[in-house]
N, C-alpha and C positions, 0 to 999 in steps of 0.2 A: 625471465627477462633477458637472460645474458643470449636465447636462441634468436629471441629476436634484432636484438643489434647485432648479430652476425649475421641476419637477412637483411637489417640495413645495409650496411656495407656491403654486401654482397649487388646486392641491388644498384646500388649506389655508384659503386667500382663499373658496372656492366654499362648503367645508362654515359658516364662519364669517359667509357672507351667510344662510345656510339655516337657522343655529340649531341646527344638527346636529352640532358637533365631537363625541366620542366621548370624547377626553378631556381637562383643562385644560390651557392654552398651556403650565404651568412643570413636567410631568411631564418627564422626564427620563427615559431608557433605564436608567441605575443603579437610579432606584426602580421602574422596572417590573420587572425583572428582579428584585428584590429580593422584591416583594410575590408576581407569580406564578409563579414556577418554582425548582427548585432546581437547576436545569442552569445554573453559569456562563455557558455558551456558547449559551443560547439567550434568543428574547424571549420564547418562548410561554406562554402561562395556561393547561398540557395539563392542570393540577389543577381547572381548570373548566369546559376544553372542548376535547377533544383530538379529530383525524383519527382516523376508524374503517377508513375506505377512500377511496380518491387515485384517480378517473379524470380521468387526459389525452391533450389535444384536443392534436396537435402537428403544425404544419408546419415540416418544415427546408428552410431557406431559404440554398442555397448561394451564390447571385450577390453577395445579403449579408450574408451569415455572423450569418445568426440563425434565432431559432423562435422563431416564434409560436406561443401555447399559453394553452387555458383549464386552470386547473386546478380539479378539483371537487371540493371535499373532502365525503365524507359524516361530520358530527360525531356524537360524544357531548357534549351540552350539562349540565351541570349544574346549570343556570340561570343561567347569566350572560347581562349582555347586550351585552358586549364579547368580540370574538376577537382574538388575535394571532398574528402570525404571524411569522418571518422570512424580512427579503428583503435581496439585496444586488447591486446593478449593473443591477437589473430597473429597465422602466417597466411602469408597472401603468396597463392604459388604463382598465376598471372593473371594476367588482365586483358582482353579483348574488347574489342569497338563493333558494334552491327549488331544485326538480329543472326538469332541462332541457326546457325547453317551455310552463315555468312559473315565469319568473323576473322579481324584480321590484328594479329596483338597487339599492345600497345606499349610505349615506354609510360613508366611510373615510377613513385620516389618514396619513399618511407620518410616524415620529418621526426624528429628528436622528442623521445618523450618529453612531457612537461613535467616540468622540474616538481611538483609532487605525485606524479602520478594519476590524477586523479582525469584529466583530461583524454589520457590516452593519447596518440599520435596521429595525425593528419595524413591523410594519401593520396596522394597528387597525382591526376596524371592527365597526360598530354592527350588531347584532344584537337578535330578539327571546330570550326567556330560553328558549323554545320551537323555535329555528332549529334545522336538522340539516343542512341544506345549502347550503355557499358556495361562490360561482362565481367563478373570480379569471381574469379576462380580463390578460394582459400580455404579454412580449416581452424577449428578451433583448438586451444592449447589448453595447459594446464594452467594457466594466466586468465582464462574465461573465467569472470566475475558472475555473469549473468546466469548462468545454468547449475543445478544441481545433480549431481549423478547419484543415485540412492543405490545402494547394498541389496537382494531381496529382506535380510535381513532390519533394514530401516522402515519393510513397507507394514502392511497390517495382513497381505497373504501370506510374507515370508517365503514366495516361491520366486516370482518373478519380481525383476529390477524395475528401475522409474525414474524418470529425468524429466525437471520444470524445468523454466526460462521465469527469470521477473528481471523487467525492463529499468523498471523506475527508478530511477530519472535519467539515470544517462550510460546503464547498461547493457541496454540493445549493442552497441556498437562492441560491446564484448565476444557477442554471437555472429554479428551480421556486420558486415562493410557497408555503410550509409552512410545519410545526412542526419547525424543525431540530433536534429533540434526541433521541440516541441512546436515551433513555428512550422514546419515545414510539415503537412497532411498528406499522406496518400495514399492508394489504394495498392490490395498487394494480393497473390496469390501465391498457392507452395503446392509443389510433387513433393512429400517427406517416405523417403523408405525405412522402414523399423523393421525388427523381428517380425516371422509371422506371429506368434502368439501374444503379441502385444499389440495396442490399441494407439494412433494418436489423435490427436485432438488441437485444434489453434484456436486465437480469438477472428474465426470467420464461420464462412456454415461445415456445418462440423456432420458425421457420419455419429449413426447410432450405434451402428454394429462391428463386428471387428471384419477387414476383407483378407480373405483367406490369403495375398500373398503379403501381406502387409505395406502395398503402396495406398498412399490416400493422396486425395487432391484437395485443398481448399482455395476458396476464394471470397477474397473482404472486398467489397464493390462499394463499401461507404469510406470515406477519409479519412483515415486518422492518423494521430501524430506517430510515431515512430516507436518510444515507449512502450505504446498499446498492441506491437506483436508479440505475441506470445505462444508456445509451446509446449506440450505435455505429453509424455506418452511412459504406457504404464498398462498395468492386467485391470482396466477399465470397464464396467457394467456403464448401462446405462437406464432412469426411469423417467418419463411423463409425469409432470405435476398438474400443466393443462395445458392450455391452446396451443400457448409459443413459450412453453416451460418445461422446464426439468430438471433433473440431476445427473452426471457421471459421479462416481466410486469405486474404487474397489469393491468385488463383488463380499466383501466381511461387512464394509461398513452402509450398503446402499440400504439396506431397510432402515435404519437408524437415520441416514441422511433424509431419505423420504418424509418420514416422521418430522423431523425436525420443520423441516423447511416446507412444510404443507401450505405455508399461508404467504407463501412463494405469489401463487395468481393472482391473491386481493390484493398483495401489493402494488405488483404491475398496477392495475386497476385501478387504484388507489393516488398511484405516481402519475398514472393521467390522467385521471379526472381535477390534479392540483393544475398541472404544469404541461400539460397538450402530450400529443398521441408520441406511444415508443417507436421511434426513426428506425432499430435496427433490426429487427422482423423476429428475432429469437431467443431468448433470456435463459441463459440456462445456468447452472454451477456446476462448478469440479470440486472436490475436495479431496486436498490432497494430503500428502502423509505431513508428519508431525513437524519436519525438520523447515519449512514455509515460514519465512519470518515475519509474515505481517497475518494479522484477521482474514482481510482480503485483499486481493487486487482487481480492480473494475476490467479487465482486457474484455472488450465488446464483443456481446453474444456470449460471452463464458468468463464468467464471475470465476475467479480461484479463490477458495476457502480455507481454513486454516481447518483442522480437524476437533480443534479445541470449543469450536462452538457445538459439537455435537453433545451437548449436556445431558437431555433427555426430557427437559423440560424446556423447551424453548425462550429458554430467558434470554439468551445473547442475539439473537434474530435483527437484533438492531444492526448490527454487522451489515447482514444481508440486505435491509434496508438501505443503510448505507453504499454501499456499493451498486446497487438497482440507481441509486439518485444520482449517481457518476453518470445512467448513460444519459442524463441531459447535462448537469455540470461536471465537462472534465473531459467527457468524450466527445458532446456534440457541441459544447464551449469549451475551448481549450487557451490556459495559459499560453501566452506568447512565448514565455522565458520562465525560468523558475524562481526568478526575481517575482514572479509574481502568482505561485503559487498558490494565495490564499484563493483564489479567482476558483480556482479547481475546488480546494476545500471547506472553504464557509460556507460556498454555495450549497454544497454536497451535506455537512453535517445540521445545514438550518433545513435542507429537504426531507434529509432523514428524519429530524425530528416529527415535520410536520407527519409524514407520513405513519409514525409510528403514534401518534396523536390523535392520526382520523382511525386507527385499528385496534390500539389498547388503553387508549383514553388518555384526556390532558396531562391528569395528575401522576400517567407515570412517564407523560414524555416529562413533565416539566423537572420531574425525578432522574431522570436519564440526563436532560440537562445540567442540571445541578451537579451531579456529581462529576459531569466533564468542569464544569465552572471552577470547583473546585481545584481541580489538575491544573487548569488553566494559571488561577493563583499564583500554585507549586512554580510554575515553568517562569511567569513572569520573577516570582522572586530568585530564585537562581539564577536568571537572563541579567538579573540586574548586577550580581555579583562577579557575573564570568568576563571573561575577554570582550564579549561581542554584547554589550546589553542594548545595542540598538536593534537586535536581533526580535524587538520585542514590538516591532511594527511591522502593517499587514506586507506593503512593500516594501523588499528587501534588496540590501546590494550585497551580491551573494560572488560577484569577481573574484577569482582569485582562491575559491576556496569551492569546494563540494558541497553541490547541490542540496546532498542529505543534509547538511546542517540546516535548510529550511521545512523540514518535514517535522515541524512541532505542535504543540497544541495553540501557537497562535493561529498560524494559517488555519488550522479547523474550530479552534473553540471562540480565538478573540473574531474570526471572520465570523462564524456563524453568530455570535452577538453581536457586531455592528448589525448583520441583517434584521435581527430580531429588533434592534433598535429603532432602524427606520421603520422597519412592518409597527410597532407602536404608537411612533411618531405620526405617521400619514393614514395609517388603519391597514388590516389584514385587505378587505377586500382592492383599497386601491395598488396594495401593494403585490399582491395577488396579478393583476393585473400585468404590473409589471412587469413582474418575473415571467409572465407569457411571453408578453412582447421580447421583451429579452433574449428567452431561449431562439425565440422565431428568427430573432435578427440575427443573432449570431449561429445562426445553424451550420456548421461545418466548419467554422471559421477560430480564427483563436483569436484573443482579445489578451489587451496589458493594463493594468491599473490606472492610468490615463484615458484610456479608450472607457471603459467603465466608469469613471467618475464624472466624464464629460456626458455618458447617456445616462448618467442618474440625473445628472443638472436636467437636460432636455427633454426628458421625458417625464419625468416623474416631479422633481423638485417644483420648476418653475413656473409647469402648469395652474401647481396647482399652490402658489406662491407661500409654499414655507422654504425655510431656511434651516438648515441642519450642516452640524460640523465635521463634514464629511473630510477632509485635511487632515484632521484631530486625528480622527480613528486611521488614515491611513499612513500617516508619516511620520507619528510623532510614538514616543513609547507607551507604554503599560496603557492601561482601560482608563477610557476619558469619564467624567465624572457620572455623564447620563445614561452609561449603560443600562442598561434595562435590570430590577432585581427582580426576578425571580422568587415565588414561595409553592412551597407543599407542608401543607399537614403532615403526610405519612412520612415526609424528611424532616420532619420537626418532632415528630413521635419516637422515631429511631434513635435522631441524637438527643433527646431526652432518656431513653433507656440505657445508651451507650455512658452517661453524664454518671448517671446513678451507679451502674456498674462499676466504671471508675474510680468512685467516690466509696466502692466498699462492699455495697448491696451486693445479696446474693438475690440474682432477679432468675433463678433456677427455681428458689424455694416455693415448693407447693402452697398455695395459695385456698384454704377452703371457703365457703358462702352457703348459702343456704335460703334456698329460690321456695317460695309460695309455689304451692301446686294450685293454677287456676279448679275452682269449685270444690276446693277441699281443706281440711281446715291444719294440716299435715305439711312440713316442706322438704322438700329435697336437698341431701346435700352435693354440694359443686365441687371439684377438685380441678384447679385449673394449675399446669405445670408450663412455662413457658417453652416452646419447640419450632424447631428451624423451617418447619412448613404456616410458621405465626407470620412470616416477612418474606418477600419473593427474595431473589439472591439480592438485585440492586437495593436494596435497603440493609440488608445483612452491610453488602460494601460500606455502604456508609456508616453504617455501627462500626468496623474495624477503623474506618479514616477516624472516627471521632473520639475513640481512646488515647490515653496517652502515647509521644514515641515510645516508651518504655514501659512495661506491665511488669507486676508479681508473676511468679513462676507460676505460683500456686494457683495464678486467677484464669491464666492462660488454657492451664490444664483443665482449669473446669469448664471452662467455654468447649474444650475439644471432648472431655467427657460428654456433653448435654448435645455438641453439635456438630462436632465430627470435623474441621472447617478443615485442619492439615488433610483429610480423606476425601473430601467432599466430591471431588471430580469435575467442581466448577470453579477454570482456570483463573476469574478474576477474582474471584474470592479468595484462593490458595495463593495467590503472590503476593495478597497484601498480608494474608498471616504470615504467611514463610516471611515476608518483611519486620512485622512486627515481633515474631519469635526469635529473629536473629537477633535484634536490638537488644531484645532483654533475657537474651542466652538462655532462653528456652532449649534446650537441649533435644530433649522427646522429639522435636519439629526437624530435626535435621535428617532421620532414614527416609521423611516423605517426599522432603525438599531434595533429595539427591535424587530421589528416583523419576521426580515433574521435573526437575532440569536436567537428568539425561536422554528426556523423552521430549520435550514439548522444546520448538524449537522459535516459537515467536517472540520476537523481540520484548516487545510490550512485556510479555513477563519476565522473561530472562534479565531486562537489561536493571532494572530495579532492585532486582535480587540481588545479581552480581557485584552489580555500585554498593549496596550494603554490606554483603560480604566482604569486602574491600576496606571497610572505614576502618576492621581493626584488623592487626597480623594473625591472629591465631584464627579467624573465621579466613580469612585473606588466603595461608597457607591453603584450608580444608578448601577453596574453591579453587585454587589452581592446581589441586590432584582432580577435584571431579572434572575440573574443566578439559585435563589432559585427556581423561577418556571419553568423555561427552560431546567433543567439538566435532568429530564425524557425523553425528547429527544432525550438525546447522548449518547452513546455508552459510555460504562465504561472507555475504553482506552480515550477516551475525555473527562471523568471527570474529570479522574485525572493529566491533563493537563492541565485545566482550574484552577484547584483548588492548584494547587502547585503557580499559577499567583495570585490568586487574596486574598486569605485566608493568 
């Protein structure tokens, strides 16, 4: 931080010998933002001069773990003769006006961090009212939020090194000099130079093969919001799944990736035969190493994957689903502001459902639902007690505070039930409908929770003259009373064994019977023992959610005798016993739990552990040594998650 405010000043002092500031010393980031934008979370004046089209100049620079990079914006000017931009952790060495070959520099201005950090700084520069293209020469620091620099040691070759990018929500502008606001759409191209014997890869059309001197060129010629660039590069294979599908990996993990993710094309398929044809021509995944702190990230044409879905039985696939149904909600609908978030995520996890519905049957999407319903609950009761319980409606005022705090399970679980709701209310197929129309109207465009409630009235409601409390679900808190419930058998079978269990039963004990042999006057005897391929993982999950917080030691240990749960290797399983084992100082549970948190770096599990580790001092102490040597690991945005908990 401190190099950067010696480039303010620096800058500062040069424009104010020159006569050239851009704007007076006592503006203030509050009144900029105030005056040109209405994105909270951005600094930009995209209302009078936005990014039409993003070419970048990038070298990745592994010995220092940086890129160098111009970035070229081509504008729409509306006459002004100041641009802004945001940046955060950047140094900006200059800046140029024209097209390449023809540029001539420019004065600019560095503004004042915001007073928590979380906005990063605005960069102003003088232009004519007639400008359409600026050149942002700069370089990333060790202040870059958005990118990951990995060890070979963090990767799965162990030979070659590996560096992502994740954007979301408003760390693009960590890597790259723009208009950081999800309003603002464009299209973008990159020259990126890497090592030869490394591979890279963006969210545009991508190479399959490595080129021998390691320059690649991409090009995204569909819109999108700024968030959705993204970066990779790494000792990358790549496989064909079908038409317009695939996988990148590391060349340890692609047979396993392939396996996994085989039923990759019916989904496609699947996603348009609900909700109209895939707009961006190539669907493929990355998976990448452990330290990725989400599932996924939707970046168009290349889904990034966490490594932790690679189970072996394709239980977690829901993931993938999910992020497939981003590229209509999210990608090709895009939140205005992230006030309005849910827009992106209810859509997304009521598509995912449905899709995994039309593929592995109701009764286990409505299983999958349920146990998000569940979390859902959790999140609203703790919203209700914390600082922000208004936090607990679909639209948010999110002013003044980071974004992240709206990346909860309302926006995904209570949005995706308001839909489920109206789909009951009005019927699947009119609603069905809908959601075509929808996708179609807003194609390329981004839409705000106003703008959607007005086309649910017009389209859908009035037609067909019902009334529903659509206000309720969006402004007001917690689940309005007609939510939709929800039933399964096989969730009603689990937490009845989990009940019993509970209550004492050894539901391990050999069970014998003795079956009639048809046409014989003789029977057979049965020996039935209860075992972990009885219930797919997500019903296991829910036998853990439905035990006491606190268990006998002794009862713990037999579960892990008969079913192995601390070993299991399937990561949502393992975080809610590692949870459950802290609680009741399970002991045995702590050599597995340090070795799945110093390897798996996704929040989802990490963040749940850590918060329990934390409730007492003497677990508290044991998680801020593993944390010490664990946190190379994890992705920046996970440190500072972990460390707001335990510190």
């Amino acid at each position: 931080m401190r190099a950067l405010h010696l480039l303010f000043f620096s800058v500062f002092s040069l424009l104010m010998i020159a006569c050239e500031t851009v704007v007076k010393k006592n503006v203030s980031p509050t009144e900029i933002i105030a005056k040109q934008t209405a994105d909270d979370h951005s600094y930009a004046n995209c209302k009078e001069i936005h990014t039409k089209h993003l070419h970048l100049e990038l070298d990745v620079n592994f010995e220092n773990q940086t890129i160098y990079g111009v970035a070229r914006h081509e504008m729409i000017n509306n006459g002004t003769d100041t641009a802004i931009f945001d940046i955060k952790g950047l140094e900006i060495q200059k800046i140029t006006l024209g097209q390449k070959g023809n540029e001539k520099e420019a004065s600019f201005m560095i503004g004042k961090w915001d007073k928590d950090s979380i906005l990063g700084q605005p960069l102003l520069v003088t232009i004519k009212r007639t400008t359409q293209y600026i050149n942002i020469y700069y370089k990333t620091t060790e202040l870059t939020q958005a990118i990951d620099w990995l060890s070979p040691s963090l990767t799965s070759g162990k030979v070659h090194p590996f560096m992502y990018t994740q954007g979301q929500a408003i760390l693009t502008r960590t890597w790259i000099p723009l208009q950081d606001s999800p309003a603002n759409r464009i299209t973008y191209s990159a020259d990126v130079k890497v090592p030869a014997d490394l591979m890279a890869v963006m969210s545009a059309k991508n190479p399959h093969h490595k080129t021998k001197d390691g320059i690649y060129h991409f090009e995204m010629k569909q819109a999108i919001p700024c968030y959705l660039i993204a970066l990779a590069v790494g000792d990358l294979s790549y496989r064909k799944l079908g038409v317009n599908s695939g996988v990148y990996a590391e060349p340890q993990l692609l047979a396993k990736a392939s396996y996994e993710f085989a039923d990759l094309p019916n989904m496609i398929t699947t996603a348009e035969n609900l909700y109209g044809p895939y707009k961006w021509e190539q669907y493929d995944l990355l998976v990448l190493p452990y330290s990725f702190p989400y599932g996924g990230m939707e970046n168009p044409r290349l889904t990034f994957v966490n490594p932790t879905l690679l189970v072996g039985d394709r239980s977690l696939v829901s993931v993938v689903a999910h992020e497939l149904a981003h590229s209509w909600s999210g990608n090709l609908v895009t939140n205005s502001s992230w006030d309005d978030f849910w827009l992106n995520e209810g859509f997304t996890v009521y598509f995912e459902n449905r899709i995994m519905e039309q593929l592995y049957s109701k009764e286990i999407a409505d299983m999958l639902a349920l146990i998000e319903f569940q979390e859902l609950e959790s999140t609203i009761s703790e919203m209700d007690k914390s600082e922000h319980p208004e936090d607990s409606r679909l639209k948010l005022n999110l002013a003044n505070r980071d974004p992240e705090d709206g990346l909860t399970d309302i926006a995904y679980v209570k949005g995706a039930f308001f839909l489920k709701t109206i789909e009951q209310k009005v019927g699947r197929k009119r609603f069905d409908q809908f959601l075509n129309k929808y996708f179609q109207h807003f194609s390329f465009k981004t839409v705000n929770t106003e703008q959607f409630k007005a086309y649910l009235n017009t389209q859908l409601l009035q037609p067909n003259k019902l009334t529903f409390n659509t206000s309720e679900w969006l402004y007001q808190k917690g689940l309005p009373k007609n939510c939709i419930q929800l039933h399964s058998q096989r969730f009603e079978k689990i937490t009845q064994l989990a009940r019993k269990f509970a209550a004492g039963e050894n539901i391990f004990k050999k069970k014998v019977s003795w079956v009639k042999i048809k046409g014989k006057r003789r029977k057979k005897k049965m020996v039935y023992q209860l075992k972990r391929t009885d219930f797919i993982a997500q019903e296991w999950q829910v036998f853990i959610r439905q035990l006491p917080k606190k268990m006998a030691v002794e009862q713990l240990k037999l579960v892990d005798r008969e079913l192995n749960f601390k070993n299991w290797g399937n990561a949502e399983i393992m975080e809610e016993w590692f949870v459950l084992g802290i609680r009741s100082n399970y002991k045995e549970v702590f050599p597995a739990m340090e070795k799945f948190i110093s390897k798996v770096g996704r929040r989802k599990f990490l963040l749940p552990i850590y918060s329990t580790l934390a409730e007492q001092e003497r677990t508290k102490k044991w998680a801020l040594g593993v944390y010490k040597k664990a946190k190379i690991n994890y992705h920046p945005i996970t440190q500072k998650s972990i460390e707001e908990l335990i510190y």
